[in-house]
C-alpha atoms as one frame of an Amber mdcrd trajectory, in Angstrom:
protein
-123.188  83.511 -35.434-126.263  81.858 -36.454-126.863  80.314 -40.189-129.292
  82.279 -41.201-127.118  85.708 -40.537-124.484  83.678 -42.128-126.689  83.263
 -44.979-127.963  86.554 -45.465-124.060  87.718 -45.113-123.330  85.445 -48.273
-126.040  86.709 -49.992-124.864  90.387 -49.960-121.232  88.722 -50.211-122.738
  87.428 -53.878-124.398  90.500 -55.000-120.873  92.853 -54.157-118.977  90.048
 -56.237-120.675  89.901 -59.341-121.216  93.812 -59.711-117.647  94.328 -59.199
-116.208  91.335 -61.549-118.986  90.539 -63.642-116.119  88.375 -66.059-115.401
  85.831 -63.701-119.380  85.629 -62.290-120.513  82.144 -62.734-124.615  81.057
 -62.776-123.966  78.348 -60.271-122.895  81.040 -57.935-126.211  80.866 -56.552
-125.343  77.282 -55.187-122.711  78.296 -53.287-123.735  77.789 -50.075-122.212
  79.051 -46.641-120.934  76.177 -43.758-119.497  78.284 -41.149-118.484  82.079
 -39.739-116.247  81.312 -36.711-112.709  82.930 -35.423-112.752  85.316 -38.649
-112.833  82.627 -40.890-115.947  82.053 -43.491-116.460  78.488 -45.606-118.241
  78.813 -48.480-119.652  74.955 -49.725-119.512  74.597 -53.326-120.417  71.259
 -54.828-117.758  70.272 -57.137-113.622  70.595 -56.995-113.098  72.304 -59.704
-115.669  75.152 -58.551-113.653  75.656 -55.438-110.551  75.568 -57.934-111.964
  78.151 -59.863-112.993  80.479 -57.091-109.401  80.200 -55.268-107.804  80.670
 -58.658-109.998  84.291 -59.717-112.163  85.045 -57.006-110.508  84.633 -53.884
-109.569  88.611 -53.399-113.341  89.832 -54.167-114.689  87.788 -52.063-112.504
  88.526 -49.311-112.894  92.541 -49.844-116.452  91.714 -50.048-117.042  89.799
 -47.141-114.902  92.792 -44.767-116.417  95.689 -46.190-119.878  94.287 -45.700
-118.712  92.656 -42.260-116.735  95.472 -41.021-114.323  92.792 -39.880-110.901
  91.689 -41.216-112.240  87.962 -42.319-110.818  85.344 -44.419-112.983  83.441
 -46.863-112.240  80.072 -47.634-113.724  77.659 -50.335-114.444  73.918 -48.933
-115.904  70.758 -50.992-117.723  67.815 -49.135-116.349  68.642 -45.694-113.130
  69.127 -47.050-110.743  71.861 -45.725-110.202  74.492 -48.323-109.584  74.681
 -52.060-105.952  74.802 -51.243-105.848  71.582 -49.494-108.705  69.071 -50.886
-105.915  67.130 -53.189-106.330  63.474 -52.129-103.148  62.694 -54.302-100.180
  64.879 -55.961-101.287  63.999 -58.880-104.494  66.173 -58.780-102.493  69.399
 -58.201-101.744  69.180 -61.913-105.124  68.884 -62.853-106.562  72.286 -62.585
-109.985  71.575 -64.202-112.125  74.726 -65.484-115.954  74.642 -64.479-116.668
  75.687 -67.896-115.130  73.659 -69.827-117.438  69.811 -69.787-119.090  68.001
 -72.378-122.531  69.716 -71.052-121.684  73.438 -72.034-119.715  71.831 -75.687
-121.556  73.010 -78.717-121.372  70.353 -80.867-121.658  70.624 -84.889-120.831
  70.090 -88.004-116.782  71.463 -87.117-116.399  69.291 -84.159-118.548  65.884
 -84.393-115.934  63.688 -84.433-113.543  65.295 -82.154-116.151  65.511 -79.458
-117.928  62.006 -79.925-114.104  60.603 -79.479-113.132  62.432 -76.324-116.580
  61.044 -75.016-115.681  57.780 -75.466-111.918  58.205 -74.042-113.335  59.546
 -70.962-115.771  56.934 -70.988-113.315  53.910 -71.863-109.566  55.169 -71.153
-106.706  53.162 -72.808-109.106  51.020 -74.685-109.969  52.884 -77.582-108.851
  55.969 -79.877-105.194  55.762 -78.163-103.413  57.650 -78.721-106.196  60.177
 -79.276-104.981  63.840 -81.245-107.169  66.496 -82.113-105.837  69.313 -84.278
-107.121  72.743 -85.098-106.101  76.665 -85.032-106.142  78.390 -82.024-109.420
  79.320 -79.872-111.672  76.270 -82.048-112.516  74.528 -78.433-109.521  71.872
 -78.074-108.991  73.003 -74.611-111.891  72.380 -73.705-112.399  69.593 -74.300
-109.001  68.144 -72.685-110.749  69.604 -69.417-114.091  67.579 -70.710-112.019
  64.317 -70.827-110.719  64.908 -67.223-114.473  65.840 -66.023-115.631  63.062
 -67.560-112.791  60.529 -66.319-112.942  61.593 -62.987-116.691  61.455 -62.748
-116.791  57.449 -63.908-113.529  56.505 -61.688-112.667  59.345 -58.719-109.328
  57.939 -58.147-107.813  58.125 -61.549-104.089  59.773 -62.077-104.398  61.977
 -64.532-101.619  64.328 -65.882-102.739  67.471 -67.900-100.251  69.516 -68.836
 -99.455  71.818 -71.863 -96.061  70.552 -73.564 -94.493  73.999 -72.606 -94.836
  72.857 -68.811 -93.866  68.967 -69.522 -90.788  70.221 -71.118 -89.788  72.625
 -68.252 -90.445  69.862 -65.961 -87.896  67.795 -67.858 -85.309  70.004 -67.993
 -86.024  71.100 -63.903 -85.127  67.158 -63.299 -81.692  67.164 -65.111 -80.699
  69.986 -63.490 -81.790  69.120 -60.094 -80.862  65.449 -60.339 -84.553  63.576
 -60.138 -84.546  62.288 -63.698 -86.098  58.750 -62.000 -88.785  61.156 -60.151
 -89.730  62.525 -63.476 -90.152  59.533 -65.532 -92.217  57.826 -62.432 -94.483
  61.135 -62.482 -95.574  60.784 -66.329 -95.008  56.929 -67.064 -97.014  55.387
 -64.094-100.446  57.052 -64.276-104.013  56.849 -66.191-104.579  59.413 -68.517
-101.644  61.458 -70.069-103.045  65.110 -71.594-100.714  67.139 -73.474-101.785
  70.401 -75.046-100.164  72.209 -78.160 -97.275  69.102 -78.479 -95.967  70.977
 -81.733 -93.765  72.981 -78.972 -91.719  69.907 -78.580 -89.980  71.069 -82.227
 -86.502  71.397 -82.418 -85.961  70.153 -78.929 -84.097  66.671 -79.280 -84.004
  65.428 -76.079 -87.725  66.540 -74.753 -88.464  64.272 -78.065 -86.396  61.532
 -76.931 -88.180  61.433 -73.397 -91.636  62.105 -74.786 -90.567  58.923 -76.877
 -90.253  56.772 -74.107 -92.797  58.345 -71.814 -95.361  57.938 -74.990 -94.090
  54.093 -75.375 -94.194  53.198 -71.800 -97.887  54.195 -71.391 -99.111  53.015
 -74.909 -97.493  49.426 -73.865 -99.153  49.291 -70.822-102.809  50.193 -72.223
-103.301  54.285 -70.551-104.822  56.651 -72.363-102.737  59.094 -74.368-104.367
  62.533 -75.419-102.305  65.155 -77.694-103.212  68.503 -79.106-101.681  70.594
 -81.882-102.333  73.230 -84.405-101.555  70.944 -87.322-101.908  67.664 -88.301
 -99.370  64.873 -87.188 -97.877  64.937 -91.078 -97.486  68.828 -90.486 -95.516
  69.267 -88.003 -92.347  70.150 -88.866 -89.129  69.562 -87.443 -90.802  66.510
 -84.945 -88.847  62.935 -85.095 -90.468  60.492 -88.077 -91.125  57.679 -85.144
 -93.149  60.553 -83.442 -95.070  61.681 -85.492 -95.848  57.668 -86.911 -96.964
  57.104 -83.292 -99.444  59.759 -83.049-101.756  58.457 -86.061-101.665  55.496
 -84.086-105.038  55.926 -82.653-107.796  57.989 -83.945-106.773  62.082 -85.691
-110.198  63.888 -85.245-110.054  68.061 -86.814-111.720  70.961 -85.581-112.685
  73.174 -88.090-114.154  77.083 -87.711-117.924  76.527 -86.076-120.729  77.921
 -88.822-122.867  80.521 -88.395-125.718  78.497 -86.321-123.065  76.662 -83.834
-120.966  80.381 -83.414-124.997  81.520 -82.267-125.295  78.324 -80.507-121.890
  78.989 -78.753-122.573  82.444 -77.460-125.771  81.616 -76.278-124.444  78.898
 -74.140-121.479  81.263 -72.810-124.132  83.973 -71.719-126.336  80.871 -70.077
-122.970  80.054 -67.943-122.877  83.625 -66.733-126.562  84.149 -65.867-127.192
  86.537 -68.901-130.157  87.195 -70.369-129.076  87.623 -73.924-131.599  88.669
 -76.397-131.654  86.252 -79.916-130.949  89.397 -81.984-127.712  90.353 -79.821
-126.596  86.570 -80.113-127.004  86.696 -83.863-124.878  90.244 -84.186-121.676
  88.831 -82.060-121.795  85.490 -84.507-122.354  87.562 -87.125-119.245  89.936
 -86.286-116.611  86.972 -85.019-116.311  83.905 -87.481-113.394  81.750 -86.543
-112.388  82.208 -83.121-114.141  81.012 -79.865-112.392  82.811 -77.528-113.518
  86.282 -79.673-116.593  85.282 -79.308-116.681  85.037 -75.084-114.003  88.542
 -75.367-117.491  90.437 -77.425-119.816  89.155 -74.755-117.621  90.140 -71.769
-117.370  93.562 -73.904-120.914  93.895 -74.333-122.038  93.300 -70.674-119.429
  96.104 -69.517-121.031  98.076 -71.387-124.319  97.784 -70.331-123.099  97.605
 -66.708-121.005 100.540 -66.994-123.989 102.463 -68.937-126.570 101.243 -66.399
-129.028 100.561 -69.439-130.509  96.580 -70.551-128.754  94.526 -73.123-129.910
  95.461 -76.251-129.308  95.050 -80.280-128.429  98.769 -80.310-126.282  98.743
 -77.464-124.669  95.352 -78.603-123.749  97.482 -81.696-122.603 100.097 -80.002
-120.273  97.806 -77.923-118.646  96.163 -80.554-118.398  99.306 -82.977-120.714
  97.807 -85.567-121.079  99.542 -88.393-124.515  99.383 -90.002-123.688  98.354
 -93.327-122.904  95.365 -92.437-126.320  94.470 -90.975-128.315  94.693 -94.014
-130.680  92.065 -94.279-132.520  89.921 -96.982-129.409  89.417 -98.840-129.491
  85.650-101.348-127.188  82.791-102.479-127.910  83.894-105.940-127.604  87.493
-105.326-123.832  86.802-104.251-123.264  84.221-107.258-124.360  87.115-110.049
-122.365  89.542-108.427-119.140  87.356-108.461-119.749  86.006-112.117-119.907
  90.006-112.955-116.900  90.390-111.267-114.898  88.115-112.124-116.146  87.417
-115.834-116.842  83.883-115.205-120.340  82.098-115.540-122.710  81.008-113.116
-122.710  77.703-114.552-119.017  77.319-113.925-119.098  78.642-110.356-121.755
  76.284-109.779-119.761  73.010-111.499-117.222  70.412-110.257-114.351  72.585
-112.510-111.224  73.174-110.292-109.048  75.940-112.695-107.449  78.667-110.877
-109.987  81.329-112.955-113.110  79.599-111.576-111.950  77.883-107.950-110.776
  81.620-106.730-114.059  83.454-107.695-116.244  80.049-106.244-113.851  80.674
-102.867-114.837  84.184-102.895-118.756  83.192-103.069-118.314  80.677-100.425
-116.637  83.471 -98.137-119.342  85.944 -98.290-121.989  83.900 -97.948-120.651
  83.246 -94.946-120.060  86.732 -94.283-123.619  87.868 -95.301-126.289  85.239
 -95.089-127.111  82.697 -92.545-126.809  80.167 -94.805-124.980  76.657 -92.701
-122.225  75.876 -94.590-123.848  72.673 -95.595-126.257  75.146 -97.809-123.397
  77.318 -99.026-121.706  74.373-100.445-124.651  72.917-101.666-125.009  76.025
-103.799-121.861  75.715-105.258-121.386  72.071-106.615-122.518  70.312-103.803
-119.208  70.360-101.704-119.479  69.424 -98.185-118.839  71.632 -95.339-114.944
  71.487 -95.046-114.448  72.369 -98.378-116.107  76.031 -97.603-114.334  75.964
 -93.998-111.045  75.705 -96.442-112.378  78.178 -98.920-113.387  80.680 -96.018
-109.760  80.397 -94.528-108.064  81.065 -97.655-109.933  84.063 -98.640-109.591
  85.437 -94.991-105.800  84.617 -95.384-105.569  86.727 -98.850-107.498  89.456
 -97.271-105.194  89.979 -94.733-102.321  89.703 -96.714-103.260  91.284-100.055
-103.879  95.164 -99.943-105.319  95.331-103.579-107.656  91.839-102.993-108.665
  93.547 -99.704-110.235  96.384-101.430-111.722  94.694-104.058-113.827  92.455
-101.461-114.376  95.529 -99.557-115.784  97.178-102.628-117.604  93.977-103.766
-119.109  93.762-100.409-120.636  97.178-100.049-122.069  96.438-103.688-123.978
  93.813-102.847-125.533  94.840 -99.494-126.803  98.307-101.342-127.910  96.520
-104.153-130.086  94.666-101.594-131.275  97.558 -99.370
């Protein structure tokens, strides 16, 4: 078969995949590129490992129903990378079969801001420098606020400044079953020669090693062995090191060894920032107005944010009709209440000081009492909620507190709204008073 049918073959093989699984549809799709049809078998060239990864991983079955159906042939597809085999076989060391990186997830497609600064300029400079500064290096944060990424970032990064680099990235769920698969089968020696004689050591959510004494005890050794001998050490959690309960003292001493970077909830701008980006990986042409509803709708999550944009272009695939605000809206079940526009700062600090009986002047001072910190929480939250104030500007309003005192503020309201059935409905009601006081 020549190249050019074997082009025009991919082509159509493309076009089948992303209207059937539109989710996993990547822009650099288009760069795939096709390296040979013979005995049943098609390569596809893709540039980069992790592509190939990625395509094995979540595409593999598409592409092969796509490439029979349009063939007519039973054919196998297979994914190769600089005249490599396949996906399945382009490991040049075990090592790399633990290191599954996403495509996604570099330093080029991180939205950086105020919420992440620090942890993002310090993974740059592990990736760029490993073992010789910010070791060990932990970054702590709820769930879905971009620390996975940017674990893959550090490995995209490392690899791309020295190829041959042994990197381990595991979650501490897997390093733990690893540990307890080598006492039972005997290879406690291969184990500790698997995590204490390599590069880079990634371990994500390392809280899990609570209340598991032993796993501790190992980690201990495995964390000492590679610290003493100058590799890179990078740890995850959802709390800080001084917050994680039921974790050994000399543990948790070790991990503010290096450098403890937070990342908070993104703002408003960065969550608009953030979806834009996401749509850009897919190919989407997202209109600025439909970018502005999903950060408008999803506050603290990340991973919300890509689950409304996946939601939104069903929807408009499924309805046949263009991506629009009203269709956005109808997607996500907006209501349109909450879209009212034109609302002010001061139009949410008079409403409060109404509310709660206190004064403007005190929601606006450095006073910390119960009676005025609750109702200057409150403010902080629906600004948030209803302007696009950065949170720079909303704290500026309110004392002149910095940015991760309203994060705080934001996360305790939310947490009281949840929890508290009578505070619910008075923010509800306090809500709905001031958008139809300012329609």
């Amino acid at each position: 078969m020549v190249v050019q049918d074997t082009t025009e073959i991919l082509d159509r093989i493309l076009e089948r995949v992303k209207s059937v699984d539109p989710v996993n549809t990547r822009k650099w799709f288009d760069e795939l590129t096709p390296v040979s049809f013979d005995g049943g078998v098609l390569q596809i060239g893709c540039q980069d490992l992790s592509w190939a990864q990625y395509l094995q991983q979540r595409c593999q079955a598409n592409f092969t129903q796509a490439a029979q159906s349009i063939t007519g042939h039973l054919v196998a597809v297979r994914f190769v990378v600089s005249g490599r085999e396949s996906a399945a076989d382009t490991d040049t060391a075990a090592d790399q079969r633990h290191v599954l990186l996403h495509p996604d997830y570099t330093f080029g497609s991180f939205v950086v801001g105020p919420c992440n600064r620090l942890a993002h300029a310090s993974c740059v400079a592990v990736s760029q420098n490993p073992g010789m500064i910010y070791n060990p290096l932990f970054l702590y944060g709820n769930v879905g606020l971009g620390k996975t990424h940017l674990l893959h970032a550090v490995c995209h990064g490392a690899r791309k400044q020295a190829p041959n680099l042994n990197i381990q990235f595991h979650s501490c769920e897997e390093f733990v079953n690893d540990f307890i698969n080598a006492i039972e089968q005997g290879s406690l020696p291969e184990f500790q020669n698997q995590y204490r004689n390599i590069d880079i050591l990634i371990i994500d959510d390392v809280q899990f090693l609570r209340e598991r004494e032993q796993s501790q005890e190992e980690f201990f050794h495995t964390f000492n062995a590679l610290y003493n001998n100058r590799k890179q050490i990078v740890l995850t959690a959802d709390s800080a090191p001084q917050d994680l309960a039921a974790l050994e003292e000399r543990l948790i001493s070790r991990f503010k060894w290096g450098l403890v970077a937070r990342l908070d909830a993104p703002s408003y701008e960065t969550r608009v920032a953030i979806v834009k980006k996401k749509s850009h990986l897919r190919g989407l042409e997202l209109p600025d107005n439909v970018a502005e509803l999903i950060a408008q709708q999803i506050k603290t999550n990340i991973r919300e944010l890509e689950g409304a944009l996946t939601i939104i272009y069903a929807t408009s695939r499924a309805a046949d009709r263009p991506i629009t605000l009203e269709l956005a809206k109808q997607a996500l079940g907006v209501q349109e209440v909450t879209l009212a526009r034109g609302i002010a700062m001061s139009d949410i600090v008079q409403s409060i000081s109404e509310q709660f009986d206190v004064r403007i002047t005190d929601l606006q001072s450095k006073k910390r009492s119960q009676s005025i910190a609750l109702p200057r929480q409150v403010c902080m939250y629906l600004a948030r909620s209803l302007t696009r104030h950065s949170l720079e500007e909303i704290g500026g309003h309110l004392g002149g507190r910095d940015h991760s005192t309203v994060v705080h503020a934001c996360t305790k309201i939310e947490q009281l709204y949840k929890d508290d059935a009578a505070f619910r409905d008075r923010i509800d009601r306090l809500t709905s008073h001031i958008i139809q006081s300012n329609r």
